[in-house]
C-alpha positions in Angstrom: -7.2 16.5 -3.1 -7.5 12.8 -2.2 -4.9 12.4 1.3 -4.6 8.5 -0.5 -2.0 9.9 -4.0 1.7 9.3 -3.5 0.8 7.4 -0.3 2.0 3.4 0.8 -0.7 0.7 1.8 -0.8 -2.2 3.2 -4.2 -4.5 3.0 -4.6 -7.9 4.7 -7.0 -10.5 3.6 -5.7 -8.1 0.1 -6.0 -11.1 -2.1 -9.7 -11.1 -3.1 -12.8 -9.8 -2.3 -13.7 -6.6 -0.5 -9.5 -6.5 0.5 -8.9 -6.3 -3.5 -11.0 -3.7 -4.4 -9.8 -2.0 -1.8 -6.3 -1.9 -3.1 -8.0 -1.0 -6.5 -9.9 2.0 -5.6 -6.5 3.3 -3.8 -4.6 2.9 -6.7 -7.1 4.7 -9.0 -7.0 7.8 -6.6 -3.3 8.0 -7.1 -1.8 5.8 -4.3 2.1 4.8 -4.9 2.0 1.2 -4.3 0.5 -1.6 -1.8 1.5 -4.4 -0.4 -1.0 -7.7 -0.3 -1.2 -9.5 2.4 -2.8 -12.9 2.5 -2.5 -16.7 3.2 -3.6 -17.9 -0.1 -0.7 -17.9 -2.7 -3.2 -18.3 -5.6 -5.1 -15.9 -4.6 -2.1 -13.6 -4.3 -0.5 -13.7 -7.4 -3.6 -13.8 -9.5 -4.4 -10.2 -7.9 -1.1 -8.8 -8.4 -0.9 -9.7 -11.9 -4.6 -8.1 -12.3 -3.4 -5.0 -10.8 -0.2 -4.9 -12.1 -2.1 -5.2 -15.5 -4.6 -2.6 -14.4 -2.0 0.3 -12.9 1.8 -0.7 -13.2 4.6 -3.8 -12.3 6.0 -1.6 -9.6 2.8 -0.7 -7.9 1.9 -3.8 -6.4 3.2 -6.9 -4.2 2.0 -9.5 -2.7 3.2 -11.0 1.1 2.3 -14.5 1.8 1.3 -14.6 5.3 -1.1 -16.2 8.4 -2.3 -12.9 10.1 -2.4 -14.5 13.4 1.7 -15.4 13.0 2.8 -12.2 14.1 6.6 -12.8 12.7 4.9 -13.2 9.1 2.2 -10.5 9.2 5.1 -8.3 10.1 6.7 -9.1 7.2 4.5 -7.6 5.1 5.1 -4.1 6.8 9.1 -4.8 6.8 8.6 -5.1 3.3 6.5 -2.2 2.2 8.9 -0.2 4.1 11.8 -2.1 2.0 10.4 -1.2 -1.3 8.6 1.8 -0.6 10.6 3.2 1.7 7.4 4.8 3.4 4.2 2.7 4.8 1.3 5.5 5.5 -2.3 3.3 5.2 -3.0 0.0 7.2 -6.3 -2.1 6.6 -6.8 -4.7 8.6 -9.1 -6.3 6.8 -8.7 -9.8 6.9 -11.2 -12.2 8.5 -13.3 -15.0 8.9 -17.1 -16.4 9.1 -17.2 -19.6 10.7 -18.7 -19.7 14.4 -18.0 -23.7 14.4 -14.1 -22.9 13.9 -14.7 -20.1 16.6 -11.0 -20.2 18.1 -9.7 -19.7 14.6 -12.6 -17.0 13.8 -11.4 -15.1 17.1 -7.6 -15.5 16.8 -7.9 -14.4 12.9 -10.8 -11.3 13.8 -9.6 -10.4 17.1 -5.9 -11.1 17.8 -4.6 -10.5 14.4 -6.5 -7.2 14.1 -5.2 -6.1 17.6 -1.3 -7.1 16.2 -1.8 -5.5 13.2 -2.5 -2.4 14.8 -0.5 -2.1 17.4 2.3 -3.0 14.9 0.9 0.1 12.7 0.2 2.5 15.3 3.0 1.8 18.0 5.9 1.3 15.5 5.5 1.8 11.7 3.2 3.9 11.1 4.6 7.3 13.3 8.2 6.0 12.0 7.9 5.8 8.2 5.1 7.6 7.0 5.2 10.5 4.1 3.7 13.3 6.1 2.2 14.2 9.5 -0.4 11.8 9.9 -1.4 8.1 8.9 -4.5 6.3 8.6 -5.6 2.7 10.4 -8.5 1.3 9.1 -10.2 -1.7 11.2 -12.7 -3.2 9.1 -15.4 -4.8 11.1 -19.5 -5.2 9.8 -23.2 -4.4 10.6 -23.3 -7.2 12.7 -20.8 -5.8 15.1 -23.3 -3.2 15.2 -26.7 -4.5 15.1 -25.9 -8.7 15.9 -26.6 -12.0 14.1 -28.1 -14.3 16.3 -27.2 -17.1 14.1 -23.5 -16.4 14.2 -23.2 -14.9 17.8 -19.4 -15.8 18.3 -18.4 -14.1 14.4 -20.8 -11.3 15.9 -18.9 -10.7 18.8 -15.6 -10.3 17.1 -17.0 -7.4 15.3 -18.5 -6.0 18.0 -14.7 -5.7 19.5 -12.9 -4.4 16.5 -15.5 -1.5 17.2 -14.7 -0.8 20.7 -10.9 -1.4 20.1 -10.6 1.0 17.3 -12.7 3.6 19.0 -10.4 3.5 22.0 -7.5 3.4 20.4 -8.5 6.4 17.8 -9.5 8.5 21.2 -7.8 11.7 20.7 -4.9 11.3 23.5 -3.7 8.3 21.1 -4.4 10.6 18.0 -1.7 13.5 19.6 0.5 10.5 20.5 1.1 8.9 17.6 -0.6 11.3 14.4 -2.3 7.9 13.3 -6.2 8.4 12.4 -7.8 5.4 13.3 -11.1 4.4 11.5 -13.4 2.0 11.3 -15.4 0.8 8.5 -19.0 -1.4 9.0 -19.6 -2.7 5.5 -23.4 -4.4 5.1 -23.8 -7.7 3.3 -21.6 -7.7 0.7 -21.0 -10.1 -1.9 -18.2 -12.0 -1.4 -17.7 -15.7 -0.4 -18.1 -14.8 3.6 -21.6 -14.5 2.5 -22.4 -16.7 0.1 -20.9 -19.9 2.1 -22.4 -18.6 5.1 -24.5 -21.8 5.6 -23.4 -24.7 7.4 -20.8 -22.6 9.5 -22.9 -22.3 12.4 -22.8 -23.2 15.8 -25.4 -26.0 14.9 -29.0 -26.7 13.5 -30.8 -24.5 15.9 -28.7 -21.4 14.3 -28.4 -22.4 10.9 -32.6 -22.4 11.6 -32.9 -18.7 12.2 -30.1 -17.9 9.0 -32.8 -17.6 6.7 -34.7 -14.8 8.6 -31.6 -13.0 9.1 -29.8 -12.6 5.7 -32.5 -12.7 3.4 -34.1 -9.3 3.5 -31.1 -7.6 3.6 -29.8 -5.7 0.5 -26.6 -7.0 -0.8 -23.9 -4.8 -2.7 -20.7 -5.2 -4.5 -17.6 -5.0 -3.0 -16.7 -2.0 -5.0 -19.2 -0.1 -3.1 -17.1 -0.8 0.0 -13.9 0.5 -1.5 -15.6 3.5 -2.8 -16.6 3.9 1.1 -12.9 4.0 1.7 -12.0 6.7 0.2 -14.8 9.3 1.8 -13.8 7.4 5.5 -10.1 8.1 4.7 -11.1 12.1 3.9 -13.4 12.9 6.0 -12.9 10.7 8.7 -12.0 11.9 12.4 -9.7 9.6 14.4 -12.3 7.0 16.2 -14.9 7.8 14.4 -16.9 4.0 12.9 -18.4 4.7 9.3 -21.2 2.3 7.7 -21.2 1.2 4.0 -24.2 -0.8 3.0 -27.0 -1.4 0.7 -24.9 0.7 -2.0 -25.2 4.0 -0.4 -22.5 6.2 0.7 -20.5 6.1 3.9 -22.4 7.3 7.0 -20.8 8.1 9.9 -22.3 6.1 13.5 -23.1 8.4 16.4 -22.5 6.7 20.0 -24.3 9.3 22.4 -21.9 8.9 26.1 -23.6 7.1 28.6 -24.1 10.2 30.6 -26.2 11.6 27.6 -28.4 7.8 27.8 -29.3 9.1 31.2 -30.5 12.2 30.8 -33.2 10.9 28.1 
């Protein structure tokens, strides 16, 4: 049985894109309801009344918030825990791709994802879930795997969410708190992070090299990503980083310790 049915979500960047089909897929494998969080209004409300639509009124809302305001992005958990009365997924999937806005690109990838989850795993999460465990999921991409040169700096903020949700899913955090903490690598994807990728580098010398980069890569639907979800959220160990790409199903990275690097 899928852990998702009769569970409480909460999805930043929920609005559109990869964020909406998330919420989708969890409501078609029987979640309770989710909250939307996300700065566009528009956005917002055209969602909810697609889901709502699609599944049922009570089902879905929709938070107006800037993740990196921490007073607002809590809001969205206050109120899931309002209506709901019980909060038991967090996706953190909001974000941005534009290396020439890079304080905004790290404070909405970095500092919002680190609020967000301290917020889910320190506080809400333990206190008002349905059941004995919880699920974080960081969502973070290929290139925080395997980097774009022409976007070092959106690169990099991957790169974190990776080493931040793997430390914080270690098992001593896991017994502490009963939160699974997982991270999903989604390849290129079709959404407008992609497809207005141009002109939001660093400057001509990266835009150059976009091209090379982005081209031969096999692009997928975001509905392939939510699908991804649901195996990560099933089968997934606390810490463990999963990628989704090119349409095929969720594979789970291996990071060999240092110590086993050496004896190679």
């Amino acid at each position: 049985m899928s852990v998702v049915k009769g569970k409480v979500a909460l999805v930043t960047g929920g609005a559109s894109g990869i964020g909406l089909e998330f919420a989708r897929e969890l409501l078609k494998n029987g979640l309770k309801g989710v909250v939307l969080v996300d700065v566009n209004p528009i956005l917002g409300q055209k969602a909810v009344t697609e889901l709502r639509k699609e599944f049922a009124p009570e089902k879905v809302l929709f938070h107006q918030a800037d993740v990196t305001d921490k007073e607002l992005l809590e809001g969205g958990f206050k109120l899931a825990v309002q209506r709901f009365n019980h909060l038991d997924i967090v996706i953190n999937n909001a974000g941005i791709l534009n290396d020439k806005i890079w304080e905004k690109e790290v404070a909405i990838n970095i500092n919002s994802v680190v609020v967000g989850s301290l917020l889910a795993v320190d506080e809400y999460l333990p206190q008002f879930c349905d059941g004995d465990e919880s699920y974080l999921v960081n969502i973070a991409s290929i290139v925080g795997l395997d980097p774009f040169i022409c976007v070092p700096i959106y690169s990099g903020t991957k790169s974190f969410i990776i080493g931040f949700s793997r430390a914080l899913g270690a098992e001593p955090h896991y017994q502490r708190t009963k939160v699974k903490v997982l991270t999903i690598c989604p390849g290129v994807t079709d959404t407008p992070l992609i497809s207005e990728m141009s002109g939001r580098n660093l400057g001509p010398d990266y835009e150059a090299v976009l091209a090379d980069e982005v081209k031969p890569l096999k692009t997928q639907p975001p509905e392939y990503v939510a699908k991804g979800l649901i195996d990560v959220l099933n089968k997934g160990t606390s810490g463990s980083v999963w990628l989704v790409e090119g349409k095929e199903p969720a594979v789970e990275i291996d990071f060999p310790h240092r110590d086993q690097r050496h004896k190679k």
